[in-house]
BAFI-3210 file (N, C-alpha, C; in Angstrom, 3 decimals, decimal comma, padded with zeros to 6 digits):
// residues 241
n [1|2|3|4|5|6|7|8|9|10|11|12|13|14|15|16|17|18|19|20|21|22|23|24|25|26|27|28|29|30|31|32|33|34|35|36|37|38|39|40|41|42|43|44|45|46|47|48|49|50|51|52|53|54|55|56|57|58|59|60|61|62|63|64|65|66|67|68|69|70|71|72|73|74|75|76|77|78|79|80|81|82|83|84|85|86|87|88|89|90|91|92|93|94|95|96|97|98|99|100|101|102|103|104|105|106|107|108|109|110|111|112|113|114|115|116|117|118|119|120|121|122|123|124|125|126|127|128|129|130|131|132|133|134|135|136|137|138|139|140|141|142|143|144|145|146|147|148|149|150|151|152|153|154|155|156|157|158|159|160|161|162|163|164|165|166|167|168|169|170|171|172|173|174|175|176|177|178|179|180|181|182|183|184|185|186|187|188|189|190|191|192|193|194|195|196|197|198|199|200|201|202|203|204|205|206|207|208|209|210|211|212|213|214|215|216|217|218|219|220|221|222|223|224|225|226|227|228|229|230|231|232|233|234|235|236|237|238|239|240|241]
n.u [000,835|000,085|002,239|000,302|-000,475|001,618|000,788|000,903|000,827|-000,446|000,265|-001,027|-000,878|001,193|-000,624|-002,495|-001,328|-001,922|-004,171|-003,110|-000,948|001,256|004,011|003,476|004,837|007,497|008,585|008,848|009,856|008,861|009,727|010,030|010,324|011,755|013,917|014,036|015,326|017,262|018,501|018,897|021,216|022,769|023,837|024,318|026,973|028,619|027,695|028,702|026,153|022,751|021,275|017,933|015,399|012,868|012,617|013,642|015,092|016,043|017,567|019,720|020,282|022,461|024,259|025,704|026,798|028,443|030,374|031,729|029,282|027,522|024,690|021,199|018,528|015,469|012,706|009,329|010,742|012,891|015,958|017,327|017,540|021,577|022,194|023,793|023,334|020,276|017,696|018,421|019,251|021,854|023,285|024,709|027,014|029,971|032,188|030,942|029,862|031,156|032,345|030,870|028,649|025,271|022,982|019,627|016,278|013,371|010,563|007,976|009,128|011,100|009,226|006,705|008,684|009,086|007,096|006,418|007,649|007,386|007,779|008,553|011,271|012,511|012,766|014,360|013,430|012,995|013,432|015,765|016,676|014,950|014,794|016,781|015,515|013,017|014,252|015,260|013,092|011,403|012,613|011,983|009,779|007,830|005,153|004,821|004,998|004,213|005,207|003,585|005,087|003,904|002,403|002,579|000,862|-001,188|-002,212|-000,216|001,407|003,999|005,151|002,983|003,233|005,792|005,246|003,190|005,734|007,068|005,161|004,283|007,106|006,890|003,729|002,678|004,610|003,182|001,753|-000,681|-002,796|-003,860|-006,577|-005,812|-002,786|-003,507|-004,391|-002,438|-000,298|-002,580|-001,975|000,638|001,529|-000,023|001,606|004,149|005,518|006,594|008,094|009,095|007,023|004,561|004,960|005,558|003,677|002,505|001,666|003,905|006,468|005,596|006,295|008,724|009,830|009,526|011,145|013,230|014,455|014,246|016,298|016,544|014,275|014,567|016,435|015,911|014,170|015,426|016,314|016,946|019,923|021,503|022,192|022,396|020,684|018,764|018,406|016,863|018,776|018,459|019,091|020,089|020,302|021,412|023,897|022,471|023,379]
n.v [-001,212|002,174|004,925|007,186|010,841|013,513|016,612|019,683|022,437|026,133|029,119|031,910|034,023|034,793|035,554|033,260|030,936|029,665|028,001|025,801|022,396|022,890|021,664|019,184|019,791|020,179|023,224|026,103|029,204|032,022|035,180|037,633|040,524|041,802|040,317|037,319|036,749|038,157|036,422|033,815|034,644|035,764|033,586|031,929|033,677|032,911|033,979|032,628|032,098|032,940|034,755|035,143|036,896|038,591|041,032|044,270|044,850|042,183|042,071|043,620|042,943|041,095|042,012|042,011|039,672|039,031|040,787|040,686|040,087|041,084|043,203|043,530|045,201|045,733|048,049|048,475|048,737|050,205|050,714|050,283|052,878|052,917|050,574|047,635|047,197|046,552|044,938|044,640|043,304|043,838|044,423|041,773|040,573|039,217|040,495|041,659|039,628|037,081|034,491|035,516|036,589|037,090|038,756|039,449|041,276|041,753|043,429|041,522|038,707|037,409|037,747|035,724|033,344|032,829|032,651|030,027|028,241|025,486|024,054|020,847|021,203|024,185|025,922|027,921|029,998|031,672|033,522|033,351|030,745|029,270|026,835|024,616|024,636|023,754|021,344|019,657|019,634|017,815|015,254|014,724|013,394|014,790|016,277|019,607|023,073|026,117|029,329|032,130|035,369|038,136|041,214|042,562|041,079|040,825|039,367|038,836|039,540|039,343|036,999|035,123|034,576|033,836|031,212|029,481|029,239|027,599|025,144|024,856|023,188|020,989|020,271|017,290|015,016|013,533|014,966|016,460|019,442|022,582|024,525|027,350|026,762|026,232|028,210|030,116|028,716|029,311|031,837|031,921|031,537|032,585|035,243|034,412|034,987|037,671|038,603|040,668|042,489|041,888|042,111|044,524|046,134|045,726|046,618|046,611|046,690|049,067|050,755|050,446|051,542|054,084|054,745|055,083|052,489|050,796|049,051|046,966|045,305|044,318|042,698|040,993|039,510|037,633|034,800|031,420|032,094|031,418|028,385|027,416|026,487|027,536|026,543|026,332|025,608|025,362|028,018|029,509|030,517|028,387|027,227|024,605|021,284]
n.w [000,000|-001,112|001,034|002,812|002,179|002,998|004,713|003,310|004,249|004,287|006,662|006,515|008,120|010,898|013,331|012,786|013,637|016,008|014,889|013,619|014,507|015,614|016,139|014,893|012,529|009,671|009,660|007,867|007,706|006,051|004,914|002,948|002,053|004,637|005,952|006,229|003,511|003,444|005,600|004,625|002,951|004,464|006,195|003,742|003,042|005,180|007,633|011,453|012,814|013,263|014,924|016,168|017,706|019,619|020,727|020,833|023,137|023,805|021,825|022,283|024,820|024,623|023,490|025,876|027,192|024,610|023,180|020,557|019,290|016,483|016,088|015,192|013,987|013,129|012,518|011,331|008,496|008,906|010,137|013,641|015,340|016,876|016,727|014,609|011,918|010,131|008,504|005,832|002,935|001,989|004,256|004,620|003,516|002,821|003,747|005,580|007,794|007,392|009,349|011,792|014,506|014,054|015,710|015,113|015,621|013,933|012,092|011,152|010,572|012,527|014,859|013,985|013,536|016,573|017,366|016,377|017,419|018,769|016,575|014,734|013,137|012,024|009,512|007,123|004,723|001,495|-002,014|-002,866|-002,176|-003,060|-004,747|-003,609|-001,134|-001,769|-002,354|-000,604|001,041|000,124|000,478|003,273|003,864|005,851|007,347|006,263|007,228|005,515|006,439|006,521|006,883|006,957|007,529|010,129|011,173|009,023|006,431|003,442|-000,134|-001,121|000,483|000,919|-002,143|-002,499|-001,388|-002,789|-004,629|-003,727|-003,478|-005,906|-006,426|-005,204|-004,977|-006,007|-004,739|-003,077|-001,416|000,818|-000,215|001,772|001,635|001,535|000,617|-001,906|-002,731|-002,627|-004,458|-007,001|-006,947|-007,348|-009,615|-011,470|-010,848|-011,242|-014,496|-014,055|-011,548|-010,665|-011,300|-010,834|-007,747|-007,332|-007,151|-004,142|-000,891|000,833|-000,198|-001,506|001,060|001,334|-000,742|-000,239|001,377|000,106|-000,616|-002,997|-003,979|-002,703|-002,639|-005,531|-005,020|-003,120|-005,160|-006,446|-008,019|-006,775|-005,936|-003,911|-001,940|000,395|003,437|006,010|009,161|012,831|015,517|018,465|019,928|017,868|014,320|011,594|009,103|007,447|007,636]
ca.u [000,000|001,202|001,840|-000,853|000,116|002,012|000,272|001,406|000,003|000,090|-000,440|-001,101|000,184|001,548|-001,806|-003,045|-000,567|-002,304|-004,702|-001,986|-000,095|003,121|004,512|003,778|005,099|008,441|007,810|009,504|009,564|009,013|009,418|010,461|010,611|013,636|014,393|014,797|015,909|018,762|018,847|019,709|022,277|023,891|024,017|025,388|027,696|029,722|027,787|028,961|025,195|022,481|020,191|016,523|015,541|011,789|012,603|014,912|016,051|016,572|019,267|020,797|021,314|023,219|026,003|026,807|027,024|029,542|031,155|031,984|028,373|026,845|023,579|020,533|017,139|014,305|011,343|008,999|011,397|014,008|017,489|016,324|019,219|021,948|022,495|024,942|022,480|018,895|017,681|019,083|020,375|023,390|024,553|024,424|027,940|031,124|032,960|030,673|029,433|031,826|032,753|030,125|027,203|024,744|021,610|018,197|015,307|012,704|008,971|007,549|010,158|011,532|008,135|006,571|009,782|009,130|005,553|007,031|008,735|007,090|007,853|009,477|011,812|012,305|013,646|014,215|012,749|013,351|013,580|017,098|017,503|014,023|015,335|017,255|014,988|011,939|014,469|015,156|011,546|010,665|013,707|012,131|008,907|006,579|004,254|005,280|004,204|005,016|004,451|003,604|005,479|002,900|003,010|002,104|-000,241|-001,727|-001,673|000,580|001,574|005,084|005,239|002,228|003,404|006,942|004,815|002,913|006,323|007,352|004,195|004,601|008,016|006,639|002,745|002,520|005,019|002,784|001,585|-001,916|-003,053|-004,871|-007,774|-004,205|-001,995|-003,946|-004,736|-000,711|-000,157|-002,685|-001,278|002,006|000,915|-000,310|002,603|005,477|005,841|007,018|007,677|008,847|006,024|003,225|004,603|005,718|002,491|002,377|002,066|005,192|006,923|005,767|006,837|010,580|010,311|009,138|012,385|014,135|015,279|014,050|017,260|016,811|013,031|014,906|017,953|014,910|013,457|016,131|015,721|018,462|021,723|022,173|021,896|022,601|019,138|019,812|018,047|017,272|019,670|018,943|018,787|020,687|020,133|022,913|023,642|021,595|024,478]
ca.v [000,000|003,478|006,018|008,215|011,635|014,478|017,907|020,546|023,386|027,314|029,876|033,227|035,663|035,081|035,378|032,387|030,162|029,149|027,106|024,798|022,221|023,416|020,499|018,129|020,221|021,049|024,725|026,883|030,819|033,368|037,052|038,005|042,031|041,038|039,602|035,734|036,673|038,442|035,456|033,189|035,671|035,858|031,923|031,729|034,067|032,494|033,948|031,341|031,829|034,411|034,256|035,611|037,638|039,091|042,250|044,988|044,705|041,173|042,100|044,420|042,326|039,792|042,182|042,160|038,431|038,678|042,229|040,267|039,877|042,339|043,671|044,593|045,784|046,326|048,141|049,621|049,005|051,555|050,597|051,127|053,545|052,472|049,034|047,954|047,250|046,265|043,526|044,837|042,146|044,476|044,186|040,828|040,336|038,307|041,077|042,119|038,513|036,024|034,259|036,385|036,071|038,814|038,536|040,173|041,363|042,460|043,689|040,284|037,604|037,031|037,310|034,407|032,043|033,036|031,889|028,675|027,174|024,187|022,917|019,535|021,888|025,376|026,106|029,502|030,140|033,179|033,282|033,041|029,775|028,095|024,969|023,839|024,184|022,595|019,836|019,213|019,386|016,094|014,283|014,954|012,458|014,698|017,656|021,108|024,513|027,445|030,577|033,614|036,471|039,372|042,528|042,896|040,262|041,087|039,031|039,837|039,583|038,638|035,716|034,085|034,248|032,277|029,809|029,068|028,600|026,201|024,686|024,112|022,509|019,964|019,585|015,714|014,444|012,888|016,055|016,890|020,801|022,862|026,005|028,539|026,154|025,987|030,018|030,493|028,285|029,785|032,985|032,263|031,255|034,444|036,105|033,912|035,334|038,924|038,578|042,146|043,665|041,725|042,430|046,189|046,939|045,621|047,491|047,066|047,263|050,625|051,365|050,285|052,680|055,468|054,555|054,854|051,278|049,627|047,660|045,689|044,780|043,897|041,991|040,074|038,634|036,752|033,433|030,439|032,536|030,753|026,749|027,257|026,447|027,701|025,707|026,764|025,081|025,838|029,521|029,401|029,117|027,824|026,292|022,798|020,251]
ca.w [000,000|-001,051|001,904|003,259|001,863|004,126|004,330|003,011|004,330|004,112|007,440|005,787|008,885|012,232|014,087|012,749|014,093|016,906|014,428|013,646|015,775|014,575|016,540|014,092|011,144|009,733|009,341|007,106|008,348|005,000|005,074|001,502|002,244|003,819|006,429|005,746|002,365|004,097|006,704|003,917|002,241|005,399|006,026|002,510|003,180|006,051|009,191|011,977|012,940|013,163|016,319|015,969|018,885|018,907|021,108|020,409|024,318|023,968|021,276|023,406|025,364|023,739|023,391|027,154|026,776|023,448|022,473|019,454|018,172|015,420|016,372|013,908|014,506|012,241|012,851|010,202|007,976|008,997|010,980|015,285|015,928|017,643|015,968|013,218|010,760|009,828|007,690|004,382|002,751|001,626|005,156|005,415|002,399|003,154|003,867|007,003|008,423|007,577|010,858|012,850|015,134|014,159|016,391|014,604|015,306|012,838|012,720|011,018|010,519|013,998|015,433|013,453|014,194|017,812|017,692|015,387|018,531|018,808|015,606|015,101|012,771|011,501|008,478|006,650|003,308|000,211|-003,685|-002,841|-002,142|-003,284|-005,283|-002,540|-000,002|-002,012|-002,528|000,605|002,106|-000,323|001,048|004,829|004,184|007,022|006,917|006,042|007,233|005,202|008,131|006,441|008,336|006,678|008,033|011,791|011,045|008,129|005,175|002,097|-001,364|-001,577|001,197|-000,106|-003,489|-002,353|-000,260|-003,766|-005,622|-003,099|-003,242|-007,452|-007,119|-003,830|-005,366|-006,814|-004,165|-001,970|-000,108|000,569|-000,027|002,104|000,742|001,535|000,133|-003,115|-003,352|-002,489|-005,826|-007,818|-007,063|-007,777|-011,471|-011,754|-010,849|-012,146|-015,256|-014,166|-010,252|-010,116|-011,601|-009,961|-006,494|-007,111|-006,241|-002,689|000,484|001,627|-002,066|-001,459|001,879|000,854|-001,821|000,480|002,347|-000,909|-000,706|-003,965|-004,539|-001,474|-003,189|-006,553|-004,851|-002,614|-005,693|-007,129|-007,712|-006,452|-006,141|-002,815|-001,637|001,842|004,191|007,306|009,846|013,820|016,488|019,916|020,110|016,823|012,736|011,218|007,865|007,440|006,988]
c.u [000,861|000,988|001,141|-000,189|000,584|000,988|001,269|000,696|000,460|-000,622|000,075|-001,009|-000,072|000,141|-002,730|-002,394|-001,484|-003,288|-004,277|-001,441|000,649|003,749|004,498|003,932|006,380|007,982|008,943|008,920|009,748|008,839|010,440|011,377|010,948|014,176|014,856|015,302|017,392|019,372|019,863|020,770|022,794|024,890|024,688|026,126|029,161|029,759|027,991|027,256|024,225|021,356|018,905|015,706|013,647|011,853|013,985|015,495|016,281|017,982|019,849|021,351|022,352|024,359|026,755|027,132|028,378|029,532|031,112|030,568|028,093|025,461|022,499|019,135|016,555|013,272|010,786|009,601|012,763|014,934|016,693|018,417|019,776|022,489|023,357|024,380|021,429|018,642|017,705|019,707|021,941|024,393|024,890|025,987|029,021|031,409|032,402|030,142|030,222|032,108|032,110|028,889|026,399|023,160|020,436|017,312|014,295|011,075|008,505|008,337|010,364|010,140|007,410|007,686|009,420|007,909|005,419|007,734|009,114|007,499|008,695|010,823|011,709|013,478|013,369|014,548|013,252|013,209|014,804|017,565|016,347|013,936|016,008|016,474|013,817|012,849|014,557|013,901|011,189|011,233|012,749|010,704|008,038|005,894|004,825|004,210|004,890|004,216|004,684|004,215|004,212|003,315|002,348|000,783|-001,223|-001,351|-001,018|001,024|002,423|005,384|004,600|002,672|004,445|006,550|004,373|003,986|006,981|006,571|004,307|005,982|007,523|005,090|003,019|003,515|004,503|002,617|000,102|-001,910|-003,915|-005,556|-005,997|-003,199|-002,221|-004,394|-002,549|-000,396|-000,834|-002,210|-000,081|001,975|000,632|000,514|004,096|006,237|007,022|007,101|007,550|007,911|004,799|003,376|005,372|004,433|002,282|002,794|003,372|006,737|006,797|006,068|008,034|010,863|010,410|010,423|013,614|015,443|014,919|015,113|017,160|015,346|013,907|015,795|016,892|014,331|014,234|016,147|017,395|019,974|022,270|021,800|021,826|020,610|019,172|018,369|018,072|017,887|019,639|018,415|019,513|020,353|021,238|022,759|023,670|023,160|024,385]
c.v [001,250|004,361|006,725|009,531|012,337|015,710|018,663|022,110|025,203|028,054|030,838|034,140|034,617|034,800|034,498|031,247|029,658|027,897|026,208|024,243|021,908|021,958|019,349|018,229|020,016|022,664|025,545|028,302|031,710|034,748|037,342|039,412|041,762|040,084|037,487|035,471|037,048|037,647|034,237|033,585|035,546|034,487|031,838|032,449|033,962|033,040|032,919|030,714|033,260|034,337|035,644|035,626|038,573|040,801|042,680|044,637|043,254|041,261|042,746|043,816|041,298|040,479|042,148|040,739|037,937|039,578|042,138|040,325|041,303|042,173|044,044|044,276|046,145|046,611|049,144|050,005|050,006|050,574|051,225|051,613|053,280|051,523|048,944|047,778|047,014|045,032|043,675|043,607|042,237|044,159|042,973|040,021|039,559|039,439|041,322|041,088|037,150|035,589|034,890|035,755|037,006|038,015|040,009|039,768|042,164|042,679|042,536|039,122|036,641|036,582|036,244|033,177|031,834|032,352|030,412|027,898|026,279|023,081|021,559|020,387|023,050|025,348|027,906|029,296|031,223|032,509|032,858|031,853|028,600|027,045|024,282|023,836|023,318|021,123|019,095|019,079|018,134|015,644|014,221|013,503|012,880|016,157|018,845|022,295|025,361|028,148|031,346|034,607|037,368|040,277|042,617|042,022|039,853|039,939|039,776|038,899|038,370|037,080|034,618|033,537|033,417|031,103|028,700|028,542|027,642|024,888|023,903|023,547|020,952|019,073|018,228|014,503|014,005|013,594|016,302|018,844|021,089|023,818|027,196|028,090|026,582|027,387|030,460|030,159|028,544|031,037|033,481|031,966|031,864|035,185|036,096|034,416|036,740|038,846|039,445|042,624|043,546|042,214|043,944|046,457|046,262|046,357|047,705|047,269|049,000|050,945|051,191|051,204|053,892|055,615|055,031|053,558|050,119|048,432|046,813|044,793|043,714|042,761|040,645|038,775|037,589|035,364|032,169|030,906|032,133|029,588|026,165|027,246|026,676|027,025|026,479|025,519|025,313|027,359|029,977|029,106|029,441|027,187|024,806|021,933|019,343]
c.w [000,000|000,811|001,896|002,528|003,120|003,663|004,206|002,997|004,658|005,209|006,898|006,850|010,324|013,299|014,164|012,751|014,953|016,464|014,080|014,640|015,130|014,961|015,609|012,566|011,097|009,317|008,649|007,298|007,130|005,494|004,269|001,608|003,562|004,848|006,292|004,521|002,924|005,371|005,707|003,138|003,212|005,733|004,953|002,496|004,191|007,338|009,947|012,296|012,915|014,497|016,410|017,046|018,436|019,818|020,888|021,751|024,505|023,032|021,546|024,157|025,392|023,896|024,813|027,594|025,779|023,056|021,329|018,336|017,560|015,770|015,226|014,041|013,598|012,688|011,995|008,855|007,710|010,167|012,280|015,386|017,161|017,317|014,666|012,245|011,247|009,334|006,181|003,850|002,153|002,580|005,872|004,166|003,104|004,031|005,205|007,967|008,621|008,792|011,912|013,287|015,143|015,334|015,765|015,293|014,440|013,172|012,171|011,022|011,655|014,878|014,634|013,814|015,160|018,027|017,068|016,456|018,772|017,623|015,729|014,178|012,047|010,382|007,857|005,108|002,425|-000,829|-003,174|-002,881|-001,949|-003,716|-004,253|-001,175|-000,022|-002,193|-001,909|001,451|000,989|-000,113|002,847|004,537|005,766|006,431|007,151|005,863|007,021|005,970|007,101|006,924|007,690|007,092|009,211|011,482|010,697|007,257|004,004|001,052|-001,725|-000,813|001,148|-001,421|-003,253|-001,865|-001,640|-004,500|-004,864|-003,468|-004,505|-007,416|-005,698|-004,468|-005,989|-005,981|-003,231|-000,771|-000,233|000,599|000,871|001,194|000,628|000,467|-001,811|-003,765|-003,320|-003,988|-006,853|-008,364|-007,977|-009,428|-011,925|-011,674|-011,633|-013,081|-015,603|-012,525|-009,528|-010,364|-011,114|-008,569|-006,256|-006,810|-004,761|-001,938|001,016|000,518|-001,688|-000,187|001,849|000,257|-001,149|001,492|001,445|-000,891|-002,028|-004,333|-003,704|-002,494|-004,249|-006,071|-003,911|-003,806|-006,776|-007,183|-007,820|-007,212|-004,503|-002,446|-000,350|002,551|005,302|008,232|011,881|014,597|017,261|019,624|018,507|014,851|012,190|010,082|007,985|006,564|006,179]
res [x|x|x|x|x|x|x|x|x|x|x|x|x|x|x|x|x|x|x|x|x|x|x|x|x|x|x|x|x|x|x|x|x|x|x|x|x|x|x|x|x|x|x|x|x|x|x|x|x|x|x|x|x|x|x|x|x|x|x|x|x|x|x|x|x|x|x|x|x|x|x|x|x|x|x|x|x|x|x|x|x|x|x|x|x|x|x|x|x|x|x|x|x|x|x|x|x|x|x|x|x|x|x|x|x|x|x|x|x|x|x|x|x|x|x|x|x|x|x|x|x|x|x|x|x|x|x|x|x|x|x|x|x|x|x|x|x|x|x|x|x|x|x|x|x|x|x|x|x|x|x|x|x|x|x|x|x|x|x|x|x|x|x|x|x|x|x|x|x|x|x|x|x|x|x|x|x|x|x|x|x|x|x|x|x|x|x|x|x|x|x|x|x|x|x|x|x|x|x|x|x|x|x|x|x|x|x|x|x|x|x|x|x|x|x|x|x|x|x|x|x|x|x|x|x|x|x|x|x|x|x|x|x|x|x|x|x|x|x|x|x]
***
């Protein structure tokens, strides 16, 4: 007899976590506009680790713990002054992470992981490094939850739309869909074609711009220029061995 299928299912923001028992997912944490795009840029870049912190005074305090770590705070999309960066994925390059321990927090990203606790594993998602992470979630043989981050707990555009292109390289492997799952993937079918131009119009597309940060948008939507999956460890995500 064939195996039962796994689910494969999609939570569209943060706040609707609680309807899930994450526990018997692996869960994969998206937030496109930027943070886990610049989580996996960093990971592929040769941070030792990056540790995902949901208050700014929890990453404060980290540094009186380790001098050594790099600090970076997002809120609203703007750098919280004071900190060495944000969640740009500019400042996340060899040159400034290699061998480092940055500890983030961000306004959606971090908080979704944080509420992801329970899972049986967390993984971290982007365009960046979507072939290798759908390849690796059909090697795992259990159920997978893509987490929305959204925006303060809103649904959105761009995080749905990556959940969907996960969704088209995983569909037919012996996964069941849910109603999310199956709007995520029609979506992304809709969008595919042009990825910048369908999600330049999103809310937070335009609050980047209003920041005058479009290249971070553009440099977000790239598709597998990294292989690394970074994985949490303890208080820790670290590149998946």
């Amino acid at each position: 007899m064939p195996n039962p299928p796994n689910n494969l299912h999609v939570c569209l923001s943060p706040a609707l976590i609680p309807q899930y028992s994450v526990e018997d997912y692996v869960v994969v944490i998206v937030d496109i506009f930027r943070a886990t795009s610049s989580i996996c840029y960093g990971i592929e870049n040769g941070a030792e680790a990056i540790i995902p912190v949901a208050e700014v005074e929890e990453c404060i305090a980290y540094r009186a713990k380790n001098p050594e770590y790099l600090l970076a705070a997002e809120r609203n999309g703007e750098v919280v002054e004071g900190f060495d960066f944000g969640n740009s994925p500019f400042s996340y390059t060899k040159e400034k992470v290699a061998g480092k321990t940055v500890v983030l927090t961000t306004t959606n990203g971090t908080q979704a992981l944080h509420l992801s606790r329970r899972a049986k594993r967390i993984v971290i998602g982007s365009f960046l490094n979507l072939t290798a992470l759908s390849l690796w979630l059909k090697t795992q043989n259990d159920n997978v939850l893509l987490v929305c981050a959204g925006w303060k707990n809103n649904f959105n555009l761009e995080d749905t739309i990556f959940a969907g292109a996960v969704i088209e390289q995983l569909k037919g492997n012996n996964f069941k869909l849910d109603d999310p799952a199956i709007a995520a993937n029609d979506l992304y079918l809709l969008a595919k074609g042009d990825l910048p131009a369908y999600l330049a119009k999103t809310s937070h597309s335009e609050r980047l711009k209003k920041l005058g940060i479009e290249k971070d948008i553009a440099f977000c939507l790239n598709v597998d220029i990294t292989t690394s999956i970074p994985v949490l460890e303890g208080e820790k995500l670290v590149r998946l061995s």
